[in-house]
GULOZA-319240 format. One line per field, with one value per residue (C-alpha): residue number from 1; x, z, y. Coordinates in pm, 1 decimal, always signed. Layout:
<recs>
num <- NUM/...
xx <- X/...
zz <- Z/...
yy <- Y/...
</recs>
This chain:
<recs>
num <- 1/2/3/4/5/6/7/8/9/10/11/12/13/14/15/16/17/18/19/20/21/22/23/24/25/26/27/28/29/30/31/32/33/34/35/36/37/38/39/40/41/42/43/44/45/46/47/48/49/50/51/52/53/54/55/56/57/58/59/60/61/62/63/64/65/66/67/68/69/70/71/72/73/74/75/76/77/78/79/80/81/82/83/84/85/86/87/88/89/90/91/92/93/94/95/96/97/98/99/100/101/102/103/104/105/106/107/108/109/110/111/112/113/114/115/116/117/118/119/120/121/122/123/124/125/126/127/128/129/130/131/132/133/134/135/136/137/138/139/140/141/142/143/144/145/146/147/148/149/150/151/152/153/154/155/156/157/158/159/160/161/162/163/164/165/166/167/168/169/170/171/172/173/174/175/176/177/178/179/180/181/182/183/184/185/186/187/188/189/190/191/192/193/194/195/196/197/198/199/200/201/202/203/204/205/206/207/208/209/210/211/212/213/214/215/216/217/218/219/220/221/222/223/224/225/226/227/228/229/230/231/232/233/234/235/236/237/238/239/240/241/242/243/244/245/246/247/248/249/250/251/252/253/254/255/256/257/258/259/260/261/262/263/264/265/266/267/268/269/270/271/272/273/274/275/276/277/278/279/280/281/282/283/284/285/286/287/288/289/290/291/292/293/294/295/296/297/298/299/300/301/302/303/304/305/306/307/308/309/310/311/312/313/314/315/316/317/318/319/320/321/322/323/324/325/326/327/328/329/330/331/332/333/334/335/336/337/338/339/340/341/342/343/344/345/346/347/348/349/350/351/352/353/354/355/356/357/358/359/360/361/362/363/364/365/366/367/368/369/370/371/372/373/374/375/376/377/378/379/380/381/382/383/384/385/386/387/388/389/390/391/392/393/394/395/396/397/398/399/400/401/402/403/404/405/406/407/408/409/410/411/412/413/414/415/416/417/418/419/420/421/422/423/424/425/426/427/428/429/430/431/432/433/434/435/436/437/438/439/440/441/442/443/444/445/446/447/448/449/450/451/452/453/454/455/456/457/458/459/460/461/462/463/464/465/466/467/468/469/470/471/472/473/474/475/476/477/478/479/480/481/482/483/484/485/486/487/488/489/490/491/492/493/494/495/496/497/498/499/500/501/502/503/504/505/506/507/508/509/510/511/512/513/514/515/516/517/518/519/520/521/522/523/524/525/526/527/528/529/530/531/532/533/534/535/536/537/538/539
xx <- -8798.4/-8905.6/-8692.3/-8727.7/-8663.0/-8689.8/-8511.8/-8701.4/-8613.2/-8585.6/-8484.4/-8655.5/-8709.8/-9084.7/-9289.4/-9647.7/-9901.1/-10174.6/-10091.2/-10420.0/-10419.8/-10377.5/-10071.2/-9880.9/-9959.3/-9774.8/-9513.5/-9450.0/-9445.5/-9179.3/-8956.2/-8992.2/-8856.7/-8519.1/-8671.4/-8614.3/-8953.8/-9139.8/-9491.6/-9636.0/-9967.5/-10207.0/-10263.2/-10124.7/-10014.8/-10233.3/-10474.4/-10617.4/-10896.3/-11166.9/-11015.1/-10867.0/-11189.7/-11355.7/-11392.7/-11432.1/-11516.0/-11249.7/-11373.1/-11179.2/-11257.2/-11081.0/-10936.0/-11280.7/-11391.0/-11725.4/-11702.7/-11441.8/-11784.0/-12063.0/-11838.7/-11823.5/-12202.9/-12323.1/-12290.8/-12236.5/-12602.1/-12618.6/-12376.9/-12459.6/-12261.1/-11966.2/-11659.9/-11431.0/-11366.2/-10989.6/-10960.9/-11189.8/-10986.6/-10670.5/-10787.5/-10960.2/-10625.9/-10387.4/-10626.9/-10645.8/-10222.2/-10198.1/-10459.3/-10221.3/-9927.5/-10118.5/-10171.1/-9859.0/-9608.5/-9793.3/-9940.3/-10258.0/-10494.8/-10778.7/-11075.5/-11139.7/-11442.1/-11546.2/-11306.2/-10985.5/-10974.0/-10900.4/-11199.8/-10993.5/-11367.6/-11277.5/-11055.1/-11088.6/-10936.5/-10739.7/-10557.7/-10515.8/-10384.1/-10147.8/-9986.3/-9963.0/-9790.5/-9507.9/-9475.8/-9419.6/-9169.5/-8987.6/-8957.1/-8719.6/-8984.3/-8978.7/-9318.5/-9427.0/-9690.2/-9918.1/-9715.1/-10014.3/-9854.7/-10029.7/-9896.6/-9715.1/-9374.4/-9288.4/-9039.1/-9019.6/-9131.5/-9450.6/-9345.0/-9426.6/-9116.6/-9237.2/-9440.2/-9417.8/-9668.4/-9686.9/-9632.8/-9926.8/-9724.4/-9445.5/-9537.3/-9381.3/-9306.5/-9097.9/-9060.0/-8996.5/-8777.3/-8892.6/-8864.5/-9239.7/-9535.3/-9798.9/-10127.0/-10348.0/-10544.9/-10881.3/-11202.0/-11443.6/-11637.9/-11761.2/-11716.0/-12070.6/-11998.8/-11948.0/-11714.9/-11347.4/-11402.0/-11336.5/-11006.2/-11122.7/-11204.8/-11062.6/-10729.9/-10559.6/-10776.6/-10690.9/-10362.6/-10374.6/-10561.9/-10377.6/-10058.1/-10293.3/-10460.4/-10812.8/-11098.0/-11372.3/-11712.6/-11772.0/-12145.6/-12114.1/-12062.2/-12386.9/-12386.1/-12584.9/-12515.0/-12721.9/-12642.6/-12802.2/-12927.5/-12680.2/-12391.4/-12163.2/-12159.8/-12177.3/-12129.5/-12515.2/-12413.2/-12566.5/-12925.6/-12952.6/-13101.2/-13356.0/-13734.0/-13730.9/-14023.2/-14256.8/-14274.5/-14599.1/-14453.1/-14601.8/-14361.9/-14197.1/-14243.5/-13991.4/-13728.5/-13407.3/-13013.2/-12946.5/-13225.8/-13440.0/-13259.3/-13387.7/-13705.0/-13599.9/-13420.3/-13807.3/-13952.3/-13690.6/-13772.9/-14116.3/-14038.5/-13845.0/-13755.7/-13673.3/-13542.6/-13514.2/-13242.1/-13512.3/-13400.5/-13098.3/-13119.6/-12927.1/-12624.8/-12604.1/-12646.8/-12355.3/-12141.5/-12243.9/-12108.6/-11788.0/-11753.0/-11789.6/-11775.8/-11811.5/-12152.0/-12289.7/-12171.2/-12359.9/-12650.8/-12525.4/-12377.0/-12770.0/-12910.9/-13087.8/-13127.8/-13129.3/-13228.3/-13527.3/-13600.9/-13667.7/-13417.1/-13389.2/-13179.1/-13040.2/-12822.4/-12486.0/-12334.5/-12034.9/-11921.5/-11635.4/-11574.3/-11847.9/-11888.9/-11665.8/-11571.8/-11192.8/-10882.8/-10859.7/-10636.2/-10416.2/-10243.2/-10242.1/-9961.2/-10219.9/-10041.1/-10256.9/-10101.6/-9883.9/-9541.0/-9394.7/-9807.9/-9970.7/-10280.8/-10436.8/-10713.2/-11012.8/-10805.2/-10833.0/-11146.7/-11307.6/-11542.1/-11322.0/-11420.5/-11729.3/-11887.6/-12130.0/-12251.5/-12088.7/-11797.5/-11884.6/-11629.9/-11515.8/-11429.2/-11269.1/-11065.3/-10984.4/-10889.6/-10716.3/-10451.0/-10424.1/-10394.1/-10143.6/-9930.5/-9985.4/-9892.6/-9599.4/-9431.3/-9478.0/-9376.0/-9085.4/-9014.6/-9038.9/-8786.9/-8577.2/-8571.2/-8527.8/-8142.3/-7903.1/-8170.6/-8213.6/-8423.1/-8510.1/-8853.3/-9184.1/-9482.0/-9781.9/-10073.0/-10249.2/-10642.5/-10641.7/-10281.1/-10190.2/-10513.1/-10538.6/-10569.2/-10842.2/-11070.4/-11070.0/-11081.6/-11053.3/-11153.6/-11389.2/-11284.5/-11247.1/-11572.6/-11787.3/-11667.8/-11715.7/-12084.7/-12184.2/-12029.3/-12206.1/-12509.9/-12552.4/-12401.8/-12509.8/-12908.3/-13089.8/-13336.1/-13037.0/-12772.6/-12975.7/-13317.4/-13119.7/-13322.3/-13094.4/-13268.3/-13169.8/-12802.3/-12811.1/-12909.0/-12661.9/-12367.5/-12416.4/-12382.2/-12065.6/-11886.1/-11954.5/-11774.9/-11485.8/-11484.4/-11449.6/-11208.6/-10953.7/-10985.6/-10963.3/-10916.3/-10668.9/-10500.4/-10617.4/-10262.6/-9936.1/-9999.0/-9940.4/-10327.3/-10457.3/-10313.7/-10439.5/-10786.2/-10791.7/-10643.7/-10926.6/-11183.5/-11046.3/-11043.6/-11393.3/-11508.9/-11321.3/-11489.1/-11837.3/-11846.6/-11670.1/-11933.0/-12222.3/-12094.4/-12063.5/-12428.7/-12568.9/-12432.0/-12524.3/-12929.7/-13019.9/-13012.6/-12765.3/-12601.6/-12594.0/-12662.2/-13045.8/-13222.8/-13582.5/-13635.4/-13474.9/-13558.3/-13450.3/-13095.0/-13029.8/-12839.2/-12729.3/-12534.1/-12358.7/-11985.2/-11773.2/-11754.2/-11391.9/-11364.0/-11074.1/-11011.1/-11075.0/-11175.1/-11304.4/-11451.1/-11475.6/-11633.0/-11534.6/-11735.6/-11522.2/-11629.5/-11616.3/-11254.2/-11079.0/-10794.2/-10911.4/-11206.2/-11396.0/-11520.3/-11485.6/-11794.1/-11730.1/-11917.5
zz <- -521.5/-572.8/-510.7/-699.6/-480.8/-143.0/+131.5/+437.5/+669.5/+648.7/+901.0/+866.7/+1105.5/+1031.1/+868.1/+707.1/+669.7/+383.4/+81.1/+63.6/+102.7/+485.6/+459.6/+168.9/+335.9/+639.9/+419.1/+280.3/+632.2/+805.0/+456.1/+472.2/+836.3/+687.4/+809.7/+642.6/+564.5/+415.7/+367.8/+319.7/+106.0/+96.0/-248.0/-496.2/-378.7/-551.1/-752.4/-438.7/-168.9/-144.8/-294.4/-557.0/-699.0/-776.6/-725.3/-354.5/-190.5/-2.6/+371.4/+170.2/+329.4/+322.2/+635.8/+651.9/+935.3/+926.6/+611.0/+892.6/+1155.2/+916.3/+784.7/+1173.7/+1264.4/+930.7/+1086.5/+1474.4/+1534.3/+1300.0/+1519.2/+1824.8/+1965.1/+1992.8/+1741.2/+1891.3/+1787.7/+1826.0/+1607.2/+1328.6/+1343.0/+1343.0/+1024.7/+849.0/+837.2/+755.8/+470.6/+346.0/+363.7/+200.3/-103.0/-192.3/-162.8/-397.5/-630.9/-634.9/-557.7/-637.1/-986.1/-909.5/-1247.2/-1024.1/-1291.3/-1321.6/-1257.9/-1511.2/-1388.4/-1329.9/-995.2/-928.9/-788.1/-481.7/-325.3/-480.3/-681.1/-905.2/-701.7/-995.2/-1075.5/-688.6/-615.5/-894.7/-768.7/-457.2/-522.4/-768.8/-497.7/-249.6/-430.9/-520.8/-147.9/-129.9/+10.1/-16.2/-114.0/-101.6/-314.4/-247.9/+97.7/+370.6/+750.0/+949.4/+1305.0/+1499.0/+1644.4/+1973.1/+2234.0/+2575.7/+2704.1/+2472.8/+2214.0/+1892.1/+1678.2/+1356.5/+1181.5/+997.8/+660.7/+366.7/-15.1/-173.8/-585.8/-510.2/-131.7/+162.0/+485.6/+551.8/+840.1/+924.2/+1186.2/+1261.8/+1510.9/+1500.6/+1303.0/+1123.8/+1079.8/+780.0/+668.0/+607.3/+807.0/+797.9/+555.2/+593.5/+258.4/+175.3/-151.0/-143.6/-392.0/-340.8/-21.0/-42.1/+97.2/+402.7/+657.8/+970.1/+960.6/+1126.8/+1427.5/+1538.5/+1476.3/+1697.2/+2014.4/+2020.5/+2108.0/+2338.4/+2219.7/+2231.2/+2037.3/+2017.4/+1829.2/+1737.3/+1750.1/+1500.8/+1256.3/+1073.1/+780.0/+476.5/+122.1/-125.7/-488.7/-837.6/-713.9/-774.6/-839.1/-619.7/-707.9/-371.3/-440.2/-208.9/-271.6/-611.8/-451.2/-294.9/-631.5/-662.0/-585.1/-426.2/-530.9/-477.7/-713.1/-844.8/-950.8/-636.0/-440.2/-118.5/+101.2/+371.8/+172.9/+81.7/+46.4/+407.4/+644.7/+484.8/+442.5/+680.3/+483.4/+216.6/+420.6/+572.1/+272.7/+104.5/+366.5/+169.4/-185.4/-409.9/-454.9/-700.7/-780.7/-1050.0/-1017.1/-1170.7/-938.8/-1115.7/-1334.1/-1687.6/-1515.9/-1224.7/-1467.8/-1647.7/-1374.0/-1241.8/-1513.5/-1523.0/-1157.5/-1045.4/-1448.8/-1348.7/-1195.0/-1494.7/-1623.3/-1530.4/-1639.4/-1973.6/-2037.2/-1945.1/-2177.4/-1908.4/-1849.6/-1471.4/-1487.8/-1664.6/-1603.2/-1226.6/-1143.7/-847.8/-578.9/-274.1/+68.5/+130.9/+481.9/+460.5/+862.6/+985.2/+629.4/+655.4/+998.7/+1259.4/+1495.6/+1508.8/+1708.7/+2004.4/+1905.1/+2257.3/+2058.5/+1841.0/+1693.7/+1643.8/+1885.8/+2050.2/+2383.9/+2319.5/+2224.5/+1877.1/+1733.4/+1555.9/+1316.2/+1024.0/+850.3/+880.0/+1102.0/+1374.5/+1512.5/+1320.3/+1636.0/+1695.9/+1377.5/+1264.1/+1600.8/+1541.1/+1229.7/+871.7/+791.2/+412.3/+137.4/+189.3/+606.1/+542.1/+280.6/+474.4/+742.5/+583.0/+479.0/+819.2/+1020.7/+775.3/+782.9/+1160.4/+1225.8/+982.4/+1153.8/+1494.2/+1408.1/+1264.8/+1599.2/+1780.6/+1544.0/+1617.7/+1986.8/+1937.0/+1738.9/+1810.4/+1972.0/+1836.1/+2082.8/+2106.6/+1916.6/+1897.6/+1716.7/+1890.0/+1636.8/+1792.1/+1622.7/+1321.1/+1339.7/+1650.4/+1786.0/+2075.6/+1977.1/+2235.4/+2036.7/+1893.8/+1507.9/+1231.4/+1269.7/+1104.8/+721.7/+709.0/+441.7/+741.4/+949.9/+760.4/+628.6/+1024.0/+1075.3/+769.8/+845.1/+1173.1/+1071.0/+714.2/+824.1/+808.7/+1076.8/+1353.9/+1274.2/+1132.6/+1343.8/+1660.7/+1943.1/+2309.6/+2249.0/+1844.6/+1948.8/+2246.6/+2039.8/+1734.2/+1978.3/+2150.2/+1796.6/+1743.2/+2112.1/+1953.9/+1625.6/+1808.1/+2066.2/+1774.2/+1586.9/+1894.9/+1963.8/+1596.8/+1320.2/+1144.3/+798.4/+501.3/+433.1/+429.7/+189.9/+214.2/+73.1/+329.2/+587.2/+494.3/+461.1/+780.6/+960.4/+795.9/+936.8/+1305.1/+1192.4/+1074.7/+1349.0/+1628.0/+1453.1/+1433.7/+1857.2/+1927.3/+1699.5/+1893.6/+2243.5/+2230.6/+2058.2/+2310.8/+2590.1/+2432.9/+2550.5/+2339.5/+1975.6/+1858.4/+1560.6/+1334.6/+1573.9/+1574.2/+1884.7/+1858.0/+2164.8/+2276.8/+2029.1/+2188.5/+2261.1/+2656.0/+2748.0/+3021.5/+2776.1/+2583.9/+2611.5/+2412.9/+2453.7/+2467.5/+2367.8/+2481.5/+2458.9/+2224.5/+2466.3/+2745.8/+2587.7/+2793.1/+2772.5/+2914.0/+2890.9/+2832.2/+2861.5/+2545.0/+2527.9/+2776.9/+2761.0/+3066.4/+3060.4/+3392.9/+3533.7/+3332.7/+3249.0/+3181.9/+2943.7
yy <- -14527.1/-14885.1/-15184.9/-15515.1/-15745.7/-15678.3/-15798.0/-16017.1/-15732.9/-15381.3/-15100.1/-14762.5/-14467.3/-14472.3/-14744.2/-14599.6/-14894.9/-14806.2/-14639.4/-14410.1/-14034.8/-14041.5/-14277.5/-14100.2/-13753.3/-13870.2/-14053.1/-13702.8/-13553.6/-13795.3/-13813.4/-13452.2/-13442.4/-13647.5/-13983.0/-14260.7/-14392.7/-14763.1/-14770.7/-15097.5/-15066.9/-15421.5/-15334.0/-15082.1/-14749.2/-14504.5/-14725.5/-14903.3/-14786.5/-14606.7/-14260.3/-14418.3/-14534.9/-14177.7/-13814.1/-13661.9/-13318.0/-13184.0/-12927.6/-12667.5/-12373.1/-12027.4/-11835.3/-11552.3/-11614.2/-11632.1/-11880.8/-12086.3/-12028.1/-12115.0/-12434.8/-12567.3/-12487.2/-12693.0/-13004.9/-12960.2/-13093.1/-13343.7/-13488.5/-13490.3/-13184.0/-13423.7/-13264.3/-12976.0/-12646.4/-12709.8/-12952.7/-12822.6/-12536.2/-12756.5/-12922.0/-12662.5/-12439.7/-12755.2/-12863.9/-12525.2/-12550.8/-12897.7/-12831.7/-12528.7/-12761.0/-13025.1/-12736.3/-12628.9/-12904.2/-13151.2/-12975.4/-13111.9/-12944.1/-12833.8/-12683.9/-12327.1/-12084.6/-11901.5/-11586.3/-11838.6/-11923.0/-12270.0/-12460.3/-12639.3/-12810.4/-13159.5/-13389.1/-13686.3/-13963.0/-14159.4/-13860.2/-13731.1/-14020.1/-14107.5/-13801.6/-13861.8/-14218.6/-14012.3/-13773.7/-14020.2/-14187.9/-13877.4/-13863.8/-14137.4/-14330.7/-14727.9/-14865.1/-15236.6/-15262.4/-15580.9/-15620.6/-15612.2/-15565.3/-15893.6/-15812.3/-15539.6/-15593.2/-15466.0/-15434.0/-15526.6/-15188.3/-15240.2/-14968.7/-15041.4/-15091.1/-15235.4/-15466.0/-15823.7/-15926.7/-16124.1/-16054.9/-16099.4/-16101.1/-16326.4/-16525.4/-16532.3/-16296.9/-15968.3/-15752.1/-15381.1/-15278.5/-14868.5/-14610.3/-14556.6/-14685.6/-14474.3/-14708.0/-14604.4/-14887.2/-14736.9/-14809.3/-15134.1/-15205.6/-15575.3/-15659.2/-15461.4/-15396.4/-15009.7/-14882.9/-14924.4/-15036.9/-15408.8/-15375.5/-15228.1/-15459.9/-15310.1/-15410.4/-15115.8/-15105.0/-15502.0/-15394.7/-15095.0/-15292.1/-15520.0/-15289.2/-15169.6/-14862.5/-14752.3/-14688.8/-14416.5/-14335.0/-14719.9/-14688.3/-14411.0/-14670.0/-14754.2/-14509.0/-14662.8/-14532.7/-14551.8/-14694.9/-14785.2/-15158.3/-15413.4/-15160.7/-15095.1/-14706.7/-14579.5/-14184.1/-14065.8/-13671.1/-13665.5/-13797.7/-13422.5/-13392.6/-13732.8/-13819.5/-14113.3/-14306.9/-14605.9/-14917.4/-14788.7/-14479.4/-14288.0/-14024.4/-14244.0/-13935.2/-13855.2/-14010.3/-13828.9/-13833.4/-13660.9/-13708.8/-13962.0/-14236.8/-14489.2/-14393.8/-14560.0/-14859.1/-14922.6/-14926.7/-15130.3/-15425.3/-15452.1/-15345.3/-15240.4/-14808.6/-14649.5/-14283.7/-14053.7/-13710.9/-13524.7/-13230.1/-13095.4/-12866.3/-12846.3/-12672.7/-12895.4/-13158.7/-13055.7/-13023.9/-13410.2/-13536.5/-13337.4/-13357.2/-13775.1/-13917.2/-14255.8/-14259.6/-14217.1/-14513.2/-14812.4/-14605.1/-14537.5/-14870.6/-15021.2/-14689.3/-14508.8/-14153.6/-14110.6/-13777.3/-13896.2/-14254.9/-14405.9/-14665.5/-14925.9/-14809.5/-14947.6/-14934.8/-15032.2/-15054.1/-14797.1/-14884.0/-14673.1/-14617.4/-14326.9/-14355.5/-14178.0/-14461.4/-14569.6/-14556.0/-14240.0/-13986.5/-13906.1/-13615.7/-13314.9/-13546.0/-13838.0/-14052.6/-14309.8/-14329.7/-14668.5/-14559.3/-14509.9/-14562.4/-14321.0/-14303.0/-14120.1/-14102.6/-14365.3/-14569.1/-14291.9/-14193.1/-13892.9/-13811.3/-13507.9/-13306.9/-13458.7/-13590.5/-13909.1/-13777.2/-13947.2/-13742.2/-13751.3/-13732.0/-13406.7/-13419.4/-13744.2/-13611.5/-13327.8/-13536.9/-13801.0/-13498.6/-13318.0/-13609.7/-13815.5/-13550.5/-13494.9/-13888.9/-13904.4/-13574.7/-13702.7/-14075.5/-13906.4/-13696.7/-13987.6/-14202.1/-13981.4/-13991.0/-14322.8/-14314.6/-14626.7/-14823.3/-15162.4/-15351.2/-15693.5/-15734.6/-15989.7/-16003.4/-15859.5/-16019.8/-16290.3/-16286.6/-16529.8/-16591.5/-16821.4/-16969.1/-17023.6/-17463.6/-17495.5/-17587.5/-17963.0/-18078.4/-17829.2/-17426.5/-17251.7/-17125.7/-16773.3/-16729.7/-16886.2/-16646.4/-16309.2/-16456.0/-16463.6/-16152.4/-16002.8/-16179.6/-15973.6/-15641.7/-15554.2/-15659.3/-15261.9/-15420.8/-15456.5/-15207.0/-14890.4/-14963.1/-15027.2/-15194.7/-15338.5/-15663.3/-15651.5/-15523.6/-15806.9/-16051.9/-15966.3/-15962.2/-16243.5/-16448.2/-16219.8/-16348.6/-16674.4/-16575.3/-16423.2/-16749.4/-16956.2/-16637.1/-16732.4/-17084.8/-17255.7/-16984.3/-17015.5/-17008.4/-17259.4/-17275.0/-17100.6/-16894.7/-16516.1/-16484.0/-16772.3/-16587.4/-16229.1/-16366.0/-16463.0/-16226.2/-15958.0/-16209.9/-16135.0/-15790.2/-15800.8/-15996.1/-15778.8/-15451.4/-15594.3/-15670.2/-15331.2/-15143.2/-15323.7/-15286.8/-14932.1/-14884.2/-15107.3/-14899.7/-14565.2/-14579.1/-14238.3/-14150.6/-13940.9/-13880.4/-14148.0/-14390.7/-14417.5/-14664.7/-14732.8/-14789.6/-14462.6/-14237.9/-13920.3/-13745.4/-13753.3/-13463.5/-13655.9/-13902.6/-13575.4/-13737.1/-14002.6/-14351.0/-14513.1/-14893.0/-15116.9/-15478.8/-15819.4/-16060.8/-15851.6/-15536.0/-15208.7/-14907.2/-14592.8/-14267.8/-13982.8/-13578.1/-13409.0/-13256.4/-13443.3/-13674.9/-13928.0/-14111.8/-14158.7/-14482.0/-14801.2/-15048.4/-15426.7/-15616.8
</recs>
């Protein structure tokens, strides 16, 4: 159910901010719980994100065993030896659960094999999520479309007890008064120009510190996709089927869709490459253009046949979109250790099922479902505990919203801010051909950003737009430093994260990397599977 209008405040058990498949998921978990339930979606719920804007794999993988086994092993040195058995397990059978419920409940039309059987490996986004959003609201969930959350609120005790944000459609401010909060905002982005992934710029994770959580896998965030040049058709799981090839029409040898990509990023610095999906066969070409529609269409709309004809390619910075960095999980419940805070999807760290390596379309998707619906049930749970209690609440956003006024005369506009952020991150030469003196260098330009971030940004105006620009600069900003920190303090190459100047994979360095703090950043190794990191390191 939708209300037109809406009041300032509302009272909910659980508030779910981001309207993508991790936040409706865990909508439909806490509704189905008997919560009462908001979720407050920056854009529209079910037309806006990254889903939204095409067709994904889903980790769909039956209970036989060894198809569970081989599934796990496929990627467990690609990244690093870092994900868990537990919770691959965990999300394997609750994925399996939830794609039978979307089939069922949720009549999603999965296509058919050629002796019936439902294919259950993917969906076209549009349509996934236009279900999703009816679903939702079938719930007797309230959705505020165009209504991005700005700032936490929280009680004395430091639980998190809502959130506060502006309406984009008609102006102005409104606040949510919950028993627990569900963050699922998406990952970072930096504005690269990867598809459907302008609104994500990091939102959730600001949101999250600044209660006081953590962070984990942020120098697992440098995944590059590659796209038709000046498209923003980021969808690099059809290139498993290209040549990659010189300007001259020469074969750009080492270069491919998995393991060659910073082939392509070197010789990209130099010249322009091109690539041709000469690979696929007529079946596979078939099922291309049944399976993701829409990247075919820039190259019909400029009459090229891309099976065929070499076009130019390029690389788009996908951050924590792709990568795996975001907040620690504390929980099987994807609690975050500050009370009544949970997360789902990109928001939360994706270390524990994918390691450092790019969870891809389908792991995200998989885990986008199995933690949403994890986060909404336990938000719910806690709501609960939480009955009759109506505490005395303030705003805990501070980035972009109050500086800090030390600075003198006006601050820096929020466009200066994200083109020095972007100007350090989206570079191939500093953030995929890692160096310490590149990182050094690139972070020591981002503590200026973020000096200037708390002395003097701050809104053009009043307006609820003003303000949400802003705020996603902090965001940006606070995500950019994080990201760098941790790669500079991870000497080894593992993963995704590839250093130069440490080429190889230390065993010695085989454990996680927690992240806490804005102004003072920390970082915390952590052993693989436990809950408490170990000694603390101050940058």
């Amino acid at each position: 159910m939708t209300t037109t209008p809406d009041p300032d405040t509302l009272r909910a058990d659980v508030l779910v901010v981001g309207g993508g498949p991790a936040g409706t998921w865990a909508a439909l978990a806490a509704a189905a719980t008997g919560a009462t339930v908001v979720l407050a979606d920056k854009g529209h719920c079910g037309s806006s994100g990254a889903t939204a804007a095409a067709g994904t794999g889903i980790w769909y993988v039956g209970p036989d065993p060894e198809d569970r086994a081989r599934a796990k092993a496929s990627r467990e040195a690609l990244g690093g030896h870092l994900a868990e058995h537990h919770w691959m397990d965990r999300v394997l059978d609750r994925t399996y659960e939830l794609v039978g419920d979307l089939a069922t409940r949720g009549r999603y039309p999965f296509p058919r094999d050629g002796d019936g059987r439902e294919i259950r490996t993917g969906v076209q986004g549009p349509e996934y999520m236009r279900r999703m959003r009816t679903r939702v609201l079938r719930a007797g969930v309230r959705v505020l479309d165009h209504s991005p959350v700005t700032e936490l609120l929280v009680d004395a005790e430091g639980s998190v007890s809502g959130a506060a944000g502006v309406r984009l459609r008609r102006g102005g401010t409104y606040r949510v008064e919950a028993g627990a909060v569900v963050l699922a905002t998406g990952g970072c982005a930096f504005r690269s120009g990867t598809l459907g992934c302008h609104p994500n710029t990091g939102d959730g994770a600001l949101l999250a510190v600044e209660a006081g959580a953590g962070l984990s896998g942020m120098e697992f965030s440098n995944a590059y996709a590659i796209a038709p040049a000046g498209t923003s058709l980021t969808k690099t799981a059809y290139y498993t089927y290209a040549t990659f090839l010189h300007a001259d029409g020469t074969v750009l040898d080492g270069a491919g869709s998995t393991r060659g990509r910073s082939t392509i990023a070197r010789a990209l610095l130099d010249e322009p490459v091109y690539c041709v999906l000469d690979r696929a066969d007529d079946d596979v070409r078939t099922a291309m253009r049944l399976g993701q529609p829409n990247f075919f269409l820039p190259f019909d709309r400029l009459g090229i046949d891309p099976f065929t004809e070499p076009f130019p390619v390029t690389l788009l910075l996908e951050g924590t979109v792709r990568g795996t960095g975001g907040v620690h999980v504390t929980g099987d419940d994807c609690s975050t250790g500050v009370p009544g805070l949970y997360v789902a999807g990109d928001t939360a760290t994706r270390e524990l099922v994918c390691g450092g390596f790019t969870g891809g379309g389908s792991h995200n998707a998989a885990w986008a479902m199995s933690s949403g619906s994890w986060a909404g049930d336990g938000a719910a749970r806690h709501a609960r505990c939480r009955t009759g209690v109506r505490p005395v609440l303030r705003p805990g956003g501070d980035a972009g919203l109050r500086p800090g006024g030390a600075r003198p005369g006006p601050g820096p506009h929020e466009s200066e801010v994200v083109a020095e952020v972007q100007r350090r991150v989206l570079p191939y030469e500093t953030n995929l051909f890692r160096t310490g003196i590149g990182l050094a260098a690139a972070l020591a330009g981002l503590d200026d950003v973020w000096t200037q971030v708390r002395t003097a940004l701050r809104p053009a105006s009043h307006s609820a737009r003003d303000v949400l620009r802003a705020r996603e600069a902090a965001a940006m900003t606070a995500h950019a430093r994080w990201m760098y920190s941790a790669a500079l303090a991870r000497t080894e190459s593992r993963g995704m994260h590839r250093r130069t100047d440490h080429p190889d994979l230390d065993p010695a360095q085989h454990h996680r990397l927690r992240v806490h703090g804005l102004d003072r950043i920390t970082l915390t190794p952590s052993p693989v599977g436990d809950r408490e990191p170990t000694t603390a390191v101050v940058r």
